[in-house]
Structures are given as C-alpha cells and as structure tokens.
MARRODREN-279783 format. One line per 10 residues: number of its first residue (from 0); their letters; for each residue x, y, z of N, C-alpha, C. Coordinates in steps of 0.02 Angstrom, whole numbers, plus 50000, padded with zeros to 5 digits. Each point is the difference from the previous one (the first is absolute). Last residue first. Example, Ala and Ser with C-alpha at 12.3 -4.5 7.8 and 13.67 -1.06 7.14 Angstrom:
! MARRODREN-279783
1	SA	50642/49888/50354/50042/50059/50003/49961/50055/50037 | 50015/49714/49996/49955/50059/50000/50045/50060/50000
***
This chain:
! MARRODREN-279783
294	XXXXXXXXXX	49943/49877/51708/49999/49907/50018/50085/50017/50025 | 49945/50209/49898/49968/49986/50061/49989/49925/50016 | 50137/50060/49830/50005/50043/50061/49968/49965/50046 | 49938/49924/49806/50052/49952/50021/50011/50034/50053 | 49856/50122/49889/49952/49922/50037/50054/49985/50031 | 50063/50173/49875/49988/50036/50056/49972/49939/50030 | 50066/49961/49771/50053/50033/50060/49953/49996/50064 | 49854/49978/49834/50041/49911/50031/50055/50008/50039 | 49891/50213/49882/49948/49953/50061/50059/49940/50060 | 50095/50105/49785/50032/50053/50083/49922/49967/50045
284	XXXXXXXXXX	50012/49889/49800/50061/50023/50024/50006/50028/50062 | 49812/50009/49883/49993/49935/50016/50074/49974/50034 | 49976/50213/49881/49942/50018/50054/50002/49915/50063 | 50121/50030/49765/50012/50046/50078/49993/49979/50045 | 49883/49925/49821/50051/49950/50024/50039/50038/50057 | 49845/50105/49892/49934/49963/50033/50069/49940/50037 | 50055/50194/49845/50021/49996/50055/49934/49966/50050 | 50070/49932/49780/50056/50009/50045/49989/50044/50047 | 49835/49933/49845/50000/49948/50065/50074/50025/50029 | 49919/50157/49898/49946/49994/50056/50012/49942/50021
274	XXXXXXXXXX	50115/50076/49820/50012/50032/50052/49964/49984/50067 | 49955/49904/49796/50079/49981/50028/50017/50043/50060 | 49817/50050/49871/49988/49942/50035/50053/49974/50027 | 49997/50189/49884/49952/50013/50064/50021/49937/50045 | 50070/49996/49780/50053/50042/50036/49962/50015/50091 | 49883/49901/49804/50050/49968/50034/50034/50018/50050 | 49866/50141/49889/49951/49930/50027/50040/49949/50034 | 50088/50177/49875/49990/50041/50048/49988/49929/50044 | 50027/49922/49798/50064/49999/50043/49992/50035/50043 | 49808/50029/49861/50020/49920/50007/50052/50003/50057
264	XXXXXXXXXX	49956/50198/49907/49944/49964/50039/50024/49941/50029 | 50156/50106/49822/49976/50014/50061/49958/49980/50034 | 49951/49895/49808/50074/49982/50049/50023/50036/50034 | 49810/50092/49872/49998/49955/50042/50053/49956/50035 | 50047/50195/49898/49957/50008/50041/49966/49934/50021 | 50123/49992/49805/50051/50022/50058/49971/50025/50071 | 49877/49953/49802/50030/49919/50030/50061/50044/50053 | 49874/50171/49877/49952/49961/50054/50028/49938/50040 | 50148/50106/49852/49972/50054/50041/49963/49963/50046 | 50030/49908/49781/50058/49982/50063/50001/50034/50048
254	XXXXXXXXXX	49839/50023/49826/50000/49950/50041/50057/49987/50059 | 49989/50203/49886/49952/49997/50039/50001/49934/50033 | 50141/50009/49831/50026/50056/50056/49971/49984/50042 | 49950/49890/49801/50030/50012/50054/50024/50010/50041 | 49874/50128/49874/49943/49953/50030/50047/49955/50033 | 50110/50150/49874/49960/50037/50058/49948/49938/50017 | 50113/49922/49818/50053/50040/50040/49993/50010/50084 | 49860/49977/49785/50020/49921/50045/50043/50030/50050 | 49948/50173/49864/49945/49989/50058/50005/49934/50015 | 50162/50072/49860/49997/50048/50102/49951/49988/50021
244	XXXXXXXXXX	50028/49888/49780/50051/49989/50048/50006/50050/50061 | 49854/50045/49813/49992/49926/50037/50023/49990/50070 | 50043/50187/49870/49952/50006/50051/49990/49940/50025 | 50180/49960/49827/49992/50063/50074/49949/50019/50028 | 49965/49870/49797/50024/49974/50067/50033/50037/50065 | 49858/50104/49822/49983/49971/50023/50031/49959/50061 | 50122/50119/49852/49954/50063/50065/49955/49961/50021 | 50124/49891/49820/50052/49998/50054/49955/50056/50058 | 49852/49933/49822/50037/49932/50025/50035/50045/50058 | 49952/50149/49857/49922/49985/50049/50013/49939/50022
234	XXXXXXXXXX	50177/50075/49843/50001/50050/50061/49937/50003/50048 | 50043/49850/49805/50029/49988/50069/50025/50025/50042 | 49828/50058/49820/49986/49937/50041/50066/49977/50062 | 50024/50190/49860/49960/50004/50022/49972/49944/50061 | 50150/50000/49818/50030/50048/50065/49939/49984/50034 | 49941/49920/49799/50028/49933/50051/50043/50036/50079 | 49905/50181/49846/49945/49967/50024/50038/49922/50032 | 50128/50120/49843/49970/50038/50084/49966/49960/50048 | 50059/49921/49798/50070/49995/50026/49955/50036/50068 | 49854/50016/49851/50003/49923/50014/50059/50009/50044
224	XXXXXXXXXX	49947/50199/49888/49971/49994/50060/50014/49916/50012 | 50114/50088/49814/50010/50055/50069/49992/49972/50059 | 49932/49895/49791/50078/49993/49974/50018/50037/50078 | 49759/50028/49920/50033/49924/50029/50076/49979/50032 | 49940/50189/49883/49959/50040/50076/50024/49939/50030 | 50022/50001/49750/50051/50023/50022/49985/50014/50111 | 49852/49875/49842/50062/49961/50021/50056/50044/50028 | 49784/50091/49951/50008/49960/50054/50065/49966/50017 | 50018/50258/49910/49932/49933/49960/50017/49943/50063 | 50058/50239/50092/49991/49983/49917/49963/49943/49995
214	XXXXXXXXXX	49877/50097/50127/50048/50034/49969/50067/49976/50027 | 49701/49920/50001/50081/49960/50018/50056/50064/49957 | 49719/49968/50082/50045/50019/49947/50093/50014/50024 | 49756/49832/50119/50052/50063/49991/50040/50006/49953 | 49778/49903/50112/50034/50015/49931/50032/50049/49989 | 49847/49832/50188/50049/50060/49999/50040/49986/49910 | 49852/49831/50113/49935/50081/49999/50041/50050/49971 | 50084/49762/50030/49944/49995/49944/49974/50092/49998 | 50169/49936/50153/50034/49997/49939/49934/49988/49938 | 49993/50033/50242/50008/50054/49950/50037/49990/49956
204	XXXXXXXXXX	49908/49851/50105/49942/50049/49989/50034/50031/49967 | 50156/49832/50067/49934/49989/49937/49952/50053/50011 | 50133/50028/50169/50061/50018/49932/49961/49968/49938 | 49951/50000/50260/49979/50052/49952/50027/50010/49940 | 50148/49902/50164/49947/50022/50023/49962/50044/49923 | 50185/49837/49959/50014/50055/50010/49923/50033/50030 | 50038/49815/49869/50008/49978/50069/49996/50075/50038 | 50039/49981/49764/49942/50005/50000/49986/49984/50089 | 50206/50003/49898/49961/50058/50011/49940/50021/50018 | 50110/49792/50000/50050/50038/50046/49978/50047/49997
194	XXXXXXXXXX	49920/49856/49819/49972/49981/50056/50026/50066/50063 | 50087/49986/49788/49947/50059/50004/49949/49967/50067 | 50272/50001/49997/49955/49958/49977/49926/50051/50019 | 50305/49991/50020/49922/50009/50012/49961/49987/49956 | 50207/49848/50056/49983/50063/49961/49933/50020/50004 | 50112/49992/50203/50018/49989/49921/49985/49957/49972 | 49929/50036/50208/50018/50061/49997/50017/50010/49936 | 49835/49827/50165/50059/50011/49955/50013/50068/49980 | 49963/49894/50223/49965/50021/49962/50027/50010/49972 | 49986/49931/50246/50047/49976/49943/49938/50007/49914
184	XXXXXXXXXX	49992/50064/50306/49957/49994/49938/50079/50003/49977 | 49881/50005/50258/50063/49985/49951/49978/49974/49916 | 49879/50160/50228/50000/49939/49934/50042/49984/49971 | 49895/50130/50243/50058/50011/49934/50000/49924/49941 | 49922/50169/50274/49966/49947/49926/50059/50007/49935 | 49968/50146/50211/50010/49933/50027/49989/49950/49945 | 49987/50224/49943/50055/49987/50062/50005/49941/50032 | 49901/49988/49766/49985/50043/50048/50044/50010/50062 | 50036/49915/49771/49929/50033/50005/49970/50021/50054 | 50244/49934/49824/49973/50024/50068/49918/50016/49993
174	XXXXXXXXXX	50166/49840/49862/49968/50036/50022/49978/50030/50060 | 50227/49859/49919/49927/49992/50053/49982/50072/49977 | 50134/49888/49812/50006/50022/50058/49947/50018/50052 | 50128/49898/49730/49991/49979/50063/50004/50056/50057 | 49996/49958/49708/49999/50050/50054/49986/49983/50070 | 50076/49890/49739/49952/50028/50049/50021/50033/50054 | 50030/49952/49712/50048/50019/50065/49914/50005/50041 | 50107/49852/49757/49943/50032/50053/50024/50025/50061 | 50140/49927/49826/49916/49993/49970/49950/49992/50047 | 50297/50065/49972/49947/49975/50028/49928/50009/49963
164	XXXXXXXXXX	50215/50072/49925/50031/49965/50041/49931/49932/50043 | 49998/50193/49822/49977/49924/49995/50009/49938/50040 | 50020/50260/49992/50046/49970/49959/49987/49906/49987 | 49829/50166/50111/50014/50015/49919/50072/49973/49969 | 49956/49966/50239/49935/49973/49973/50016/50019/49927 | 50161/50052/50151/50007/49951/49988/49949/49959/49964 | 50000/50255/50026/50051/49962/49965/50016/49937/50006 | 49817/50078/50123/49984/50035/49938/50057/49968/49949 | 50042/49989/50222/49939/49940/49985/50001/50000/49945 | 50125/50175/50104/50047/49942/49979/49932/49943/49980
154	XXXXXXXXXX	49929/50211/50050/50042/49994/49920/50042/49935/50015 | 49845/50041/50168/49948/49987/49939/50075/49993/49945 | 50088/50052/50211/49958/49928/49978/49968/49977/49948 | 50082/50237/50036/50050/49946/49996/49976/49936/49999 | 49844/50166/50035/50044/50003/49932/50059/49946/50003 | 49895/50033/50213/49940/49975/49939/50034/49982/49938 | 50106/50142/50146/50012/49906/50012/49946/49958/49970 | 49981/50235/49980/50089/49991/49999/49992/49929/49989 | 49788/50108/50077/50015/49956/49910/50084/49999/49999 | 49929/49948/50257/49975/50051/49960/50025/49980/49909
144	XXXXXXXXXX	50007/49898/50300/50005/49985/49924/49984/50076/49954 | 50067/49926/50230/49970/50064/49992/49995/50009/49910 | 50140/49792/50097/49969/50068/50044/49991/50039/49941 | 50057/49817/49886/49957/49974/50016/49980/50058/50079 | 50185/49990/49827/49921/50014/49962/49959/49971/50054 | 50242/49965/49997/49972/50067/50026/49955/50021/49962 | 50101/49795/49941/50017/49986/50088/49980/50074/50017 | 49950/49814/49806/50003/50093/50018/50000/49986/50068 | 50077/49779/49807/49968/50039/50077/50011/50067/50002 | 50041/49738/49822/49994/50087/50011/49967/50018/50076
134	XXXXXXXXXX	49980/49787/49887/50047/50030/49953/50002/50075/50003 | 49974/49735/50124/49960/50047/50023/50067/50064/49953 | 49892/49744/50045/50048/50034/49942/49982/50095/49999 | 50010/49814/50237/49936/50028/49924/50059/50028/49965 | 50048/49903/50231/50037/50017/49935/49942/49992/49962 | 49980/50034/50235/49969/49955/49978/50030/49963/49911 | 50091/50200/50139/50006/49942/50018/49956/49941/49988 | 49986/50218/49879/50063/49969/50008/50034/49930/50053 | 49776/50104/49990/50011/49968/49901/50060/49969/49998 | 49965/50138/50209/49952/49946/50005/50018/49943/49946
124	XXXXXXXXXX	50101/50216/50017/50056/49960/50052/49940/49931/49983 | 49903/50171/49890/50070/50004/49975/50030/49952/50032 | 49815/50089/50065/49975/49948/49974/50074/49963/49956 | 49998/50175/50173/49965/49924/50031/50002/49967/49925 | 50065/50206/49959/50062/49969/50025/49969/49919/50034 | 49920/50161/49798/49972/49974/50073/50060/49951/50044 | 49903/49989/49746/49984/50080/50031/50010/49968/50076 | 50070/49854/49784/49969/50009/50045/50011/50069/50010 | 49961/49804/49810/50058/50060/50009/49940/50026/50075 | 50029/49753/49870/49959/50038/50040/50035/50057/50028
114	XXXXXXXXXX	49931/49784/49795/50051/50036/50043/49965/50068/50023 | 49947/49734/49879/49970/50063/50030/50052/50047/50041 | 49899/49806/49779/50048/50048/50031/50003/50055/50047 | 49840/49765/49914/50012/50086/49983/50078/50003/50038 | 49849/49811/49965/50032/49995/49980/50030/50088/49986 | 49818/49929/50140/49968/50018/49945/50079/49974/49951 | 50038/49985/50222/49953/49927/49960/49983/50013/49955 | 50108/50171/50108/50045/49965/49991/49962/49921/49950 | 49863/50197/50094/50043/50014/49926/50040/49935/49986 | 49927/49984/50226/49937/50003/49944/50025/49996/49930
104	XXXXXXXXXX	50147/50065/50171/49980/49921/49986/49970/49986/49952 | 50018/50223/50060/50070/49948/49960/49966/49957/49993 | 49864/50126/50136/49991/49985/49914/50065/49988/49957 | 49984/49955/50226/49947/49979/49988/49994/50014/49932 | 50165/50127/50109/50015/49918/50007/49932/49967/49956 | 49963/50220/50034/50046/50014/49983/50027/49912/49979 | 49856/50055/50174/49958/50012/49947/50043/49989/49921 | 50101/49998/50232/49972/49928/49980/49948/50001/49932 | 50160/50197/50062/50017/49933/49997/49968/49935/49985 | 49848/50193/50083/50035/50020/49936/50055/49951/49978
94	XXXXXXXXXX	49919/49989/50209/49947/49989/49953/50025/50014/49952 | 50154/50030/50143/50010/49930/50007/49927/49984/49958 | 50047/50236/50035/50024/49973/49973/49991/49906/49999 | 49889/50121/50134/50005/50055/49959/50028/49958/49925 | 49939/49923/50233/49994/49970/49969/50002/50045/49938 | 50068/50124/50204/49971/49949/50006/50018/49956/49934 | 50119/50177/50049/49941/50030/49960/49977/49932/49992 | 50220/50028/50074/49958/50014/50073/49932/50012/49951 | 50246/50024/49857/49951/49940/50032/49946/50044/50045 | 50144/50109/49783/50011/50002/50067/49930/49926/50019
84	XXXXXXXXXX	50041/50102/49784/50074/49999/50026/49994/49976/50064 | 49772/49916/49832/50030/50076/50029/50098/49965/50029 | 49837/49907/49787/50015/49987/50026/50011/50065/50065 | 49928/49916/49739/50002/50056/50043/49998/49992/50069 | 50059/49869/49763/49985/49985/50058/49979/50052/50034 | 50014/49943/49733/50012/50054/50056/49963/49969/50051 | 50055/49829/49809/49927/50025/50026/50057/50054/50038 | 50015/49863/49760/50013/50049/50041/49961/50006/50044 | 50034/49830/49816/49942/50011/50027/50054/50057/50058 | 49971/49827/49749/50045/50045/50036/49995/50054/50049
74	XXXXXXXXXX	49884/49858/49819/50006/49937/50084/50057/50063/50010 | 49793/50031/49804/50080/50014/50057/49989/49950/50043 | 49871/49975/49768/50068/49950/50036/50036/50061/50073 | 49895/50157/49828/49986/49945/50011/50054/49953/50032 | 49937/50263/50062/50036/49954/49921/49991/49949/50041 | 49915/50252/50000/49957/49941/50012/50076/49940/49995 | 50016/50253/49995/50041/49965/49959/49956/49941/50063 | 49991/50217/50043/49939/50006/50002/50029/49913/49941 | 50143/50159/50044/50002/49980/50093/49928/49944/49974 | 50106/50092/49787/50024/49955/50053/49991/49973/50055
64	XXXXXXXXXX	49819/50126/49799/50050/50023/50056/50047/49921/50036 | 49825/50043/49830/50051/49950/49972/50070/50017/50046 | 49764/50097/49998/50048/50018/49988/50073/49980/49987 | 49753/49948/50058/50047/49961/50031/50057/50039/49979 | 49798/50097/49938/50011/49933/50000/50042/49958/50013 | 49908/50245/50047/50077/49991/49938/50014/49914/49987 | 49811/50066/50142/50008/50041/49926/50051/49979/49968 | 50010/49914/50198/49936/49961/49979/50007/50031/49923 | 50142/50074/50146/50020/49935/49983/49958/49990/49930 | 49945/50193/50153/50038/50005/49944/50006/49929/49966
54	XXXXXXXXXX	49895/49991/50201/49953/50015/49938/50034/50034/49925 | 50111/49933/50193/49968/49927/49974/49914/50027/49959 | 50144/50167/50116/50047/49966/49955/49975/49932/49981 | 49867/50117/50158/50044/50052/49932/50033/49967/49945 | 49939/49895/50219/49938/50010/49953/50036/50032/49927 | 50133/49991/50173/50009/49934/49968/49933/50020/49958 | 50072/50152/50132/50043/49996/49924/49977/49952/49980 | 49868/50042/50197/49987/50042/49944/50056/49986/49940 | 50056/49897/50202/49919/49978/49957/49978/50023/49944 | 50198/50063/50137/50003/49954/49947/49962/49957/49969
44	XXXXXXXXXX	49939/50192/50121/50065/50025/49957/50004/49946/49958 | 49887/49963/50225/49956/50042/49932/50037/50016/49951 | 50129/49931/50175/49963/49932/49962/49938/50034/49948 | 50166/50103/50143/50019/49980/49949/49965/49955/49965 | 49953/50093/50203/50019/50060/49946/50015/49976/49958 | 49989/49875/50177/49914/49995/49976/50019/50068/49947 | 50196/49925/50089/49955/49956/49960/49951/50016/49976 | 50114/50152/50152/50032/50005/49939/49968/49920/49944 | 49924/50037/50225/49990/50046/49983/50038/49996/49925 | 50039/49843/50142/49942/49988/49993/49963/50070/49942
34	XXXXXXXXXX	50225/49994/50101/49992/49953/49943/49935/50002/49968 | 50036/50138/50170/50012/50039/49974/49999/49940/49949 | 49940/49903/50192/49949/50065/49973/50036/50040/49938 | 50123/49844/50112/49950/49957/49946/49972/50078/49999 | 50168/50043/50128/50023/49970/49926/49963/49956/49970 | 49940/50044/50223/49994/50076/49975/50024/50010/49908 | 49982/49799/50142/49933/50052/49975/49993/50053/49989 | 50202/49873/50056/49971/49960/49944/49937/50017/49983 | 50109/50116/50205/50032/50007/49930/49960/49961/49939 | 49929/49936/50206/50012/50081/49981/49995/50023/49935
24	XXXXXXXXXX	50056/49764/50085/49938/50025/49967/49976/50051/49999 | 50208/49953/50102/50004/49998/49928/49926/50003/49959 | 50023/50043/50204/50024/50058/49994/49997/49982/49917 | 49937/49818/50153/49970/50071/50006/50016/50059/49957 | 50144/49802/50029/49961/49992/49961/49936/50053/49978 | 50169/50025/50185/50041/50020/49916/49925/49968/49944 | 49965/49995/50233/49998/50043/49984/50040/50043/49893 | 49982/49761/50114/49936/50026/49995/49992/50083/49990 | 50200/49874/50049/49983/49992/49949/49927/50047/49981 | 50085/50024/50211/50034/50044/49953/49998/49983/49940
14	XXXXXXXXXX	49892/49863/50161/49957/50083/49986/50022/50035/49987 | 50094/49765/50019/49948/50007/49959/49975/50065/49991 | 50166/49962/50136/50041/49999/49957/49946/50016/49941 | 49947/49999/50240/50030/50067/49957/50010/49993/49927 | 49925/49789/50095/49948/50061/50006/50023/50070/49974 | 50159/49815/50050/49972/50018/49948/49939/50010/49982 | 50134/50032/50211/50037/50035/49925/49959/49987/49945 | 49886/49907/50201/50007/50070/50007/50032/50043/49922 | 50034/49769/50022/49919/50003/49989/50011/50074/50011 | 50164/49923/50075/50005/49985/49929/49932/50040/49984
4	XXXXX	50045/50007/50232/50043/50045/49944/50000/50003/49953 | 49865/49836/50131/49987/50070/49985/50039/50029/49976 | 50049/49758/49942/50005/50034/50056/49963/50083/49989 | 49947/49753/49876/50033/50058/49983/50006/50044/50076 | 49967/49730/49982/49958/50060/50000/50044/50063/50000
***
C-alpha cells in the first residue's frame, strides 16, 4: 500500500497536470473560434466557384482542358494525407490513417497503384513507419493555412496529374462540423469531374436558371479558373482540417480535465483513508501502551 507521502505527491502531481490540460483547452477555443470563423468564410466562395465553373464546363463542353483528362485503365492513384504537426487532438489523426489504410487496400485489390504525399508531421512519421510508398510531404501548410499553401499543393498535384505521372489524385482530411463533430473524408481531387460540380450546394439550380456571358471565350476562362479552382479545394481541405484539429483538440482537453478531476477524487478518497487507519493505529498504539502500564 502506497505510503501518504506518495499518495499526497501524486495528487499534486495530477493538479499540475490538470492545470496544464485546463489552460490547453483555453487556448484550443480560442484557436477553433478564429478556425471556425475562417471556414464558414470559405465555404460560400468555393460553392459559388464550383457552380460557376461547372456551368462554364458545361458550355465550353469539356474543353479538352487537362485537369478535366477522364483516362482510361488508371491504376495510378495519389492520395494527400492531411494530417496536423503536433499530438493531444484525441482520435484526430489515427481516423484519418485508418481511412487512409482502408483505401490502399481497397485500391490495392482493384490492381491499382497507390502513393501517398503527406501534410503533417503526424502523418509524415505515420506512412514512414508503416513504409507506404509515400512520394512527398509539406511540412508548413498545415498552421494557419491560407492560398500560399493552397498554391503550393494544388501546383505540385496539378504537375504530377498533367504529366501523367498519375490518373487520379485524392484528397484525405477530417471535416469539421461542429466543435465537437468532425468527419474524416477521402475525396477525389483529380481529375475533376462534372459530378464534383454539380455536388456543390445548389450548383444544378443554378446551372439550369443562370446564363452567363463569358469574357473572353470559354476555353480561354477554363485554361485560368480550373488551376484556381483545384487552389481552391485544397485551401477548404487544409482550413477544414485545422478547425478539425482544435476542436478534437479542445474536447481533449476537456476530457482529460474531467479524468484528472476524477483521479483527484479518487486518491483524495484514498488519501483520507490511509490516514484514518494510520491514525486509528496510533490511537491503538498509545491505548495498548498505557493497558501494559497499568497491569
């Protein structure tokens, strides 16, 4: 049985954890509100391009654009991991890994090819010790994402998808939907597709009601906005998993907050009880002294 000293130190030891965990769910709500805030800004944006531009498509009929290159037989399969640098964000990541594992496999029976460029120092050390064929990593696109790091992802995709290296790129990362809610999602990214536009909230209404006149002609608007527009998607991927990731974040926080409050309890519970039989043993000590005295 642990001696009160022990039990005493690690009661302290737990309510200086408990206080660092406290502090970190602070912080992790104060860096979701501003995430939370910069998503829901971005998602009318990339709703609205996608309508836009899948009603250009439609006019200019496929435009014989590259990103928009259907091709047959791929078994050559890219997925972006999106991953965060840092742990303590509960099951943040380890859903995204197994979502991630699940469609190798999958691919692997289709007879496909599958390699996996990562975002994310977790997911980077993960691919790497599990050895996946893993052909690339952004190790500073993943705080405080913005189109800088948008651009750089979309153009290295963009150039491995139009040199042929590959025949399909996807996109791996937890949505965010609510401070306590999140979805891990794997979705394709290359080559788009008039399905990808039409998904787009509202993007069949207004692609039957709206008739817009296009300056210059379509293929030249195609040739601009497609390169943008994949910016697009994995600048609402990488602002997605950052809010993700503080509100797994802040919820463990919270849980470990509460578990550190109950194991305080617990060891108080103990700590009582050890005390009370050491001094109920005292007490039975200095009785049995004083019997022998007096006999």
């Amino acid at each position: 049985m642990p001696s009160l000293k022990d039990i005493k130190s690690r009661i302290g030891s737990i309510k200086n954890t408990q206080k660092i965990t406290s502090a970190m769910k602070m912080v992790a709500a104060a860096k979701l509100a501003r995430a939370q805030e910069n998503v829901e800004a971005a998602r009318p944006y990339a709703t609205k391009m996608g309508e836009v531009i899948g009603n250009l498509v439609q006019r200019a009929e496929g435009g014989g654009h590259p990103l928009l290159d259907q091709r047959e037989d791929a078994d050559r399969v890219l997925v972006y991991a999106i991953s965060s640098d840092r742990g303590l964000c509960g099951g943040f990541n380890s859903y995204l890994f197994r979502k991630v594992d699940k469609f190798i496999a999958d691919e692997k029976l289709s007879g496909e090819k599958v390699s996996v460029v990562t975002a994310g120092t977790k997911g980077q050390n993960y691919f790497r010790r599990t050895k996946r064929h893993s052909v690339g990593h952004f190790d500073d696109v993943i705080d405080l994402p913005g189109f800088d790091e948008a651009r750089r992802v979309a153009k290295h995709a963009v150039e491995l998808f139009t040199s042929g290296e590959y025949d399909n790129v996807y996109i791996a990362y937890n949505e965010f939907i609510s401070a306590i809610e999140y979805e891990t999602r794997l979705v394709p990214l290359l080559p788009l597709s008039q399905e990808l536009f039409e998904s787009a909230e509202g993007a069949e209404a207004a692609t039957e009601s709206a008739d817009y006149i296009y300056e210059p002609g379509e293929e030249e608007l195609l040739a601009q906005m497609l390169p943008s527009y994949v910016e697009v998607l994995v600048l609402q991927a990488l602002l997605e998993s950052y809010a993700a990731e503080w509100s797994s974040r802040m919820a463990a926080m919270d849980s470990a907050t509460k578990n550190a409050s109950d194991m305080i309890e617990s060891l108080t519970l103990q700590y009582n009880r050890a005390r009370q039989a050491y001094i109920t043993k005292e007490i039975c000590e200095i009785v049995s002294g004083a019997e022998s005295l007096k006999g």
